[in-house]
Residue, then its C-alpha position, 0 to 999 in steps of 0.5 A: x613914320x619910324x620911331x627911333x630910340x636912343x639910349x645909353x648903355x654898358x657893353x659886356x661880355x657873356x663868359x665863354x668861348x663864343x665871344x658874344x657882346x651885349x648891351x641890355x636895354x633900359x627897364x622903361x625901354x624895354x617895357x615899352x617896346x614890349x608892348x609896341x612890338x607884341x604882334x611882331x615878336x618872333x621865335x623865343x620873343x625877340x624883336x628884330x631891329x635897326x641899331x646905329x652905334x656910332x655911326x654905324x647901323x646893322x640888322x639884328x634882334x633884341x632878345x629878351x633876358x629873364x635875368x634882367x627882364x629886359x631885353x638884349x642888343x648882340x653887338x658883333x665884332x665888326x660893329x664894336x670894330x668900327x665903332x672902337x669900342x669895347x666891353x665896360x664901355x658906356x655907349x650911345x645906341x638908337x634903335x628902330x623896330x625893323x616890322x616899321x620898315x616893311x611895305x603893307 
């Protein structure tokens, strides 16, 4: 059985020429799934993950932010494309940890 997450969140832009778009993960959220997915963080704590954002679902890692001691979802190009959306948007995401999908 997976476990899905939904939760809303602002997408913003990181400064600089690289472009990149985030959406930081909700405090309690992310404090659970720092628990859950402790034996299964990789390089520099992150987690990988399914992410759906309208409709659409990708592969990527949750990053965690000391600044806002949660975690980040990248959100690239193509995805805010097809899901029309752009930063200071309100956003509806769901999630899944990714290790719950490899066969034993």
């Amino acid at each position: 059985m997976t476990t899905s997450y939904v939760f809303r969140g602002e997408l913003w832009h990181y400064p600089g020429e690289a472009g990149w778009h985030f959406i930081t993960l909700p405090p309690d959220l992310a404090e659970q799934l720092r628990v859950e997915a402790a034996p299964f963080r990789k390089g520099f704590g992150s987690v990988k993950v399914l992410a759906r954002i309208a409709g659409t679902r990708w592969s990527t890692s949750l990053f965690p932010d000391s600044k806002s001691n949660s975690y980040l979802l990248p959100v690239k190009k193509d995805i805010r494309t097809a899901a029309g959306i752009h930063a200071g948007d309100d956003v509806e995401v769901e999630i899944q940890l990714a290790f719950e999908f490899k066969a034993g």
